[in-house]
N, C-alpha and C positions, 0 to 999 in steps of 0.2 A: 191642663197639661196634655191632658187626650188629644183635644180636638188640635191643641198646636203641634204635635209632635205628628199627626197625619197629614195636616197640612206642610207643613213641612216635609214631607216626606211621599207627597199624594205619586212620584212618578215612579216611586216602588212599592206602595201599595195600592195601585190604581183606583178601581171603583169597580168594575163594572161585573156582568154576569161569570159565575164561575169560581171568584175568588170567598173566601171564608170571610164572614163579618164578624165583629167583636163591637159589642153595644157595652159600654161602659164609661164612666166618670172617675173612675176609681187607678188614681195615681198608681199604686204598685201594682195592677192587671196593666195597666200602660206601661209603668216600666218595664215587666216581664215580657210584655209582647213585643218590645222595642228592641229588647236583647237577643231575642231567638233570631229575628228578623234581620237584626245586625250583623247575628254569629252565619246567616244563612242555612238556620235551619231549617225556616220556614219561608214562603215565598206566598204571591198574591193574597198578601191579610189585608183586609180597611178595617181600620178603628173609628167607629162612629160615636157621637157624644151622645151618653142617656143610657138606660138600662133596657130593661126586659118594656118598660111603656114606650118606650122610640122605638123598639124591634117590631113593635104589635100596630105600629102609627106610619112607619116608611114599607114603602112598596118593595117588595123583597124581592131582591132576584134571582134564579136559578144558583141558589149558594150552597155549596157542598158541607157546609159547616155554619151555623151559625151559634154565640157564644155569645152569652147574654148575661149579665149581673142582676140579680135579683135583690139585691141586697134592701133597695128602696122600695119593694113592691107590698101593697099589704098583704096580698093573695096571692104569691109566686105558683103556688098549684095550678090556680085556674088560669094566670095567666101563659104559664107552658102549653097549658091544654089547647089554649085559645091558638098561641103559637105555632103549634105542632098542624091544624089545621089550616095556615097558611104556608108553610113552607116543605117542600119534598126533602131537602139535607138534615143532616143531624143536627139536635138541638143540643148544647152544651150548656148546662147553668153553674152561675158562679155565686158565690155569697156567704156571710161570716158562719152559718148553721152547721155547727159539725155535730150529728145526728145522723143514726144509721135509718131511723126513721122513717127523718126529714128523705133522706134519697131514696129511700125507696120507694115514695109516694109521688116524688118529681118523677123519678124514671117511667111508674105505673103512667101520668101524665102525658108521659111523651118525648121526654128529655133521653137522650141516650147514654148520658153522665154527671155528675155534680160534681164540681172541684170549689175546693173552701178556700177562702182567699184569706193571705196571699198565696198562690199557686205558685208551686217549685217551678223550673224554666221546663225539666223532662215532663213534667203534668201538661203543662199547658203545649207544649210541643204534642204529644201526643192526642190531645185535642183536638188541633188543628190540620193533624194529619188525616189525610181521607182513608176511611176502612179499608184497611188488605181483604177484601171480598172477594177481587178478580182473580179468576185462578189460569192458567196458563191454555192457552187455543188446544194444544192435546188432550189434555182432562178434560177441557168444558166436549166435545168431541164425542168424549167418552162415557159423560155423565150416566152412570148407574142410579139408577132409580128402585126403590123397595116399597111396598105400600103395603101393612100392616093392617088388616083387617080383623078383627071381635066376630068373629060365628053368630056368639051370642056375648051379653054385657057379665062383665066383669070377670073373664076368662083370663086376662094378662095380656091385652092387645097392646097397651100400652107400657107393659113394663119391658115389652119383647122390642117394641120401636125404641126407645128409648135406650134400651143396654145394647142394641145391633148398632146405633147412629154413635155411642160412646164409643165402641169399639173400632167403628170405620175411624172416628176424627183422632183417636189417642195411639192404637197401635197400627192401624196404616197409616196417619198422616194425611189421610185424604182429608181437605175442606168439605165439611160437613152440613149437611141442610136437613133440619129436624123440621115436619110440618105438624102440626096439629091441626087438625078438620075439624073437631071437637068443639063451636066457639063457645059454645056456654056451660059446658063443664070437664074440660079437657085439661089433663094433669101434666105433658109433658114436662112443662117450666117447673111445675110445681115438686116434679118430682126433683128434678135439680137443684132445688134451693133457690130457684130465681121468679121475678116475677114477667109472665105473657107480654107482658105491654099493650100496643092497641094497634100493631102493624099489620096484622090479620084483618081487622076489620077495615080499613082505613085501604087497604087494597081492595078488600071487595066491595065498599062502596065506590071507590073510587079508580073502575079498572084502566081509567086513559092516564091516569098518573102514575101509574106502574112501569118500572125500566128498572134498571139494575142500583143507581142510587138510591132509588127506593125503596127497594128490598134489603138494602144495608144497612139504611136507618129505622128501617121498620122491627130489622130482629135485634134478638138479645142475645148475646154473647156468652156459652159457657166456658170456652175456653179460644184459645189460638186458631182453632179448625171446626169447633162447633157451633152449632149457630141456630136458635130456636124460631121459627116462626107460630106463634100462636093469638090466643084472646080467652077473656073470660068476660062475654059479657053478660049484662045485668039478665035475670030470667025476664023480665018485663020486654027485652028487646028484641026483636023477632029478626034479629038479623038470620041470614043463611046463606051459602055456596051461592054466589052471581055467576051465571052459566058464563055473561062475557067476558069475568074476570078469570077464567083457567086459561087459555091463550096466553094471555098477555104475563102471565103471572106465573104458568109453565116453564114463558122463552126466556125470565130474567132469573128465574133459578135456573134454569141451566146454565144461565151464562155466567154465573157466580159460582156454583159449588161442582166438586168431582161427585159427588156422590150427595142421594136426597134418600129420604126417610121418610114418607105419609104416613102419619098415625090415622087411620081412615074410617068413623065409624059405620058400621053397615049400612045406613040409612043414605050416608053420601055415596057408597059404595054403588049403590044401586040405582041415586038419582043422578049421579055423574059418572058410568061408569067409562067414560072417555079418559079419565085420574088414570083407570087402572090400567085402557089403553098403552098411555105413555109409562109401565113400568116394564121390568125386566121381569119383575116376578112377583106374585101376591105371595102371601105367607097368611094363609087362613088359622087363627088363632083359635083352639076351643077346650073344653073340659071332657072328661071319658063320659058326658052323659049322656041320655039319648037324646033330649032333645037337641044337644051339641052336637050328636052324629046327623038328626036331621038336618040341622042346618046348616052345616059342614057340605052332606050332600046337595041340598038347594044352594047354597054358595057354588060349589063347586061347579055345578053345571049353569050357571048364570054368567061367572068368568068364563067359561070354555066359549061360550055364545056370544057372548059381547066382547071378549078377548084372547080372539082362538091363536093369538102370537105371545101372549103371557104366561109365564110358567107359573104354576100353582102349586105350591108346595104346604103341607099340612101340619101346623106346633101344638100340640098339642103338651097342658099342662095335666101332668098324671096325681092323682088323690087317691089314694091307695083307700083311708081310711075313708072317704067320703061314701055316707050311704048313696045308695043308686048307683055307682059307678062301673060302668062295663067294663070288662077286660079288654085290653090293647088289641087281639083277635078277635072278640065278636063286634069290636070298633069298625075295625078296618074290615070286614065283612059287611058291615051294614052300608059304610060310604063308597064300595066299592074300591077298594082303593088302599094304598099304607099310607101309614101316619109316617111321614120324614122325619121327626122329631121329639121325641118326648122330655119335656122338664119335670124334674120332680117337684112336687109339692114341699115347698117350706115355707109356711108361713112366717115363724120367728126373723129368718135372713129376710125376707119380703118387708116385713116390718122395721128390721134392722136397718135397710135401704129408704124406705121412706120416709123415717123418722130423719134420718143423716142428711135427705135431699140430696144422694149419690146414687152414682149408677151402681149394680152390684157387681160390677166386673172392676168396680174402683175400690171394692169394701176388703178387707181381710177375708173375709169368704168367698170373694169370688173366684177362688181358687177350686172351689167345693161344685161337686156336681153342675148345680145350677148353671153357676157361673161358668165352666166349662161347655154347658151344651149351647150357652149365648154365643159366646167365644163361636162354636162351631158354626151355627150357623151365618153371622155375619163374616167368617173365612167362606163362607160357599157362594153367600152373596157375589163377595169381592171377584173369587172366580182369578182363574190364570192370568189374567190380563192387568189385573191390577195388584198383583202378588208384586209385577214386575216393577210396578209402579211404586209398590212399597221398597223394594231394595235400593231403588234411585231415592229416594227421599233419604234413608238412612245413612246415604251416601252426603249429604248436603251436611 
């Protein structure tokens, strides 16, 4: 019924580079693809006969969508995986497993969705549809950039990129670009309740494959304006930061989001500091202790030298009760300099937030201190210019 309802039909769903493919045998994914295409919801789809083993067997072309039945496969895992390494579009799997499991180990795979069949007409429309990534010629223009650096390890580098990049995408509205540097033990995703995927990686092995549909299919999705770029991988894998993939991997986030987030661990910090280059501002993250005031000060003057056009501002998370901990004044004497920001220490809310996989400005406390001094600094981030930009959004 597939293959004759495409042929029949091959001069509205063409063939050729560009259009979404649908690899399946399975009558009711043909009749639902038949009806969106009829109603004109959707436009350049080819339905080819066979599953996810013809998707892995035919020469794939530059498809912005590709949407595959797995239902006959023995190993649908490995065969995404296998997938996901031939093609730059998104990979869409279909098949009877309704299992939160099951999807969340296809997606880990490479897959950017699983819909269980049969798939409603709005599921599979939405499939087919190519990612709202692109953001408007004024915003990409504009692109604000923030890169979140650790002084020292486990100060809250990461919990500070993470609730500044929730607040740019949820109460500005700005399309949001979360990076994680981190690949082998970086919590962004994790902190969200989502899992990295393998986009991160898959770029910087492979940085001539990088453009803006690739960066769409590579991240994960927290909401309508968020959008995670990370990896976790195996310790065994010595993957790291490929010099020639920040160019090419810079210019296609820009061209996608108003506003980017690096979660940056020092270590990248310092062997690419061209990252911090292209920011508007670092945000040096530490604890009131001295070896956090030392290294706050050797940060600080390492940005000034390699990024004498980035503004440097200083978060620090305050521990009142923490033995060793300096005072706010013999801090900011020792780095020369004020601390811009202080959070107070809560652990409980901190725990509250991780365990939930939410930002803490999304929690019932983040109304509380903490959450307030997030709040503040990602309004400083945004800055005048994009205040203005939130009251036109609010307007839409």
């Amino acid at each position: 019924m597939c293959a004759a309802y495409a042929k029949a039909n091959a001069p509205l769903l063409g063939g050729g580079s560009g259009e979404a493919l649908v690899f399946t045998d399975n009558p009711e994914i043909c009749d639902a693809v038949a009806r969106i295409i009829d109603a004109g919801a959707v436009s350049r789809v080819t339905v080819l006969e066979g599953g996810i083993a013809s998707a892995l067997e035919a020469p794939m072309p530059d498809a912005p969508v590709t949407v595959v039945d797995v239902s006959s496969s023995p190993d649908p895992v490995t065969d995404v995986a296998m997938l996901s390494e031939v093609t730059k579009g998104r990979i869409v799997a279909m098949g009877p497993v309704n299992d939160v499991a099951f999807y969340r180990t296809l997606i880990a795979a490479g897959a950017s969705d699983y819909l269980v069949v049969p798939p409603t007409d709005d599921m599979l429309i939405d499939a087919l549809t190519p990612p709202k990534v692109q953001v408007e010629a004024e915003a990409t223009d504009q692109c604000r950039i923030v890169s979140v650096v650790g002084a020292r390890g486990g100060v809250g580098s990461t919990t500070v990129s993470v609730n500044v990049a929730w607040h740019l995408a949820h109460n500005y509205g700005l399309r949001t670009g979360l990076v994680d540097l981190d690949l082998h033990f970086g919590t962004c995703a994790l902190s969200l309740d989502l899992l990295p995927g393998r986009g991160l990686r898959d770029a910087l092995d492979n940085p001539e494959r990088i453009d803006p549909l690739f960066i769409a299919s590579a991240m994960v999705n927290e909401s309508e304006n968020l959008f995670i770029l990370g990896g976790e991988e195996p310790l065994e894998s010595k993957s790291e930061l490929n010099a020639y993939a920040i160019d090419p991997l810079m210019s296609a986030l820009r061209a996608n989001f108003a506003s980017l987030v690096f979660d940056m661990p020092k270590n990248v910090a310092i062997s690419h500091p061209t990252l911090m280059q292209e920011s508007a501002s670092v945000l040096l993250v530490t604890d009131f202790s001295l070896a956090g005031m030392r290294d706050v000060l050797r940060m600080k003057s390492f940005v000034k030298d390699f990024c004498p056009n980035t503004k440097t501002e200083i978060v620090a998370v305050g521990a009142k009760d923490k033995t060793g901990a300096l005072t706010q004044r013999d801090f900011e004497k020792g780095i020369e300099g004020k601390v811009d920001y202080v959070i107070p220490y809560d652990p409980k809310l901190a725990a509250e937030a991780a365990n939930g996989g939410k930002a803490i400005s999304a929690m019932s406390g983040g109304g509380k201190t903490v959450g307030k001094t997030l709040t503040t600094i990602a309004d400083a981030i945004v800055g005048d210019l994009q205040k203005v930009e939130k009251k036109s959004w609010w307007r839409k």
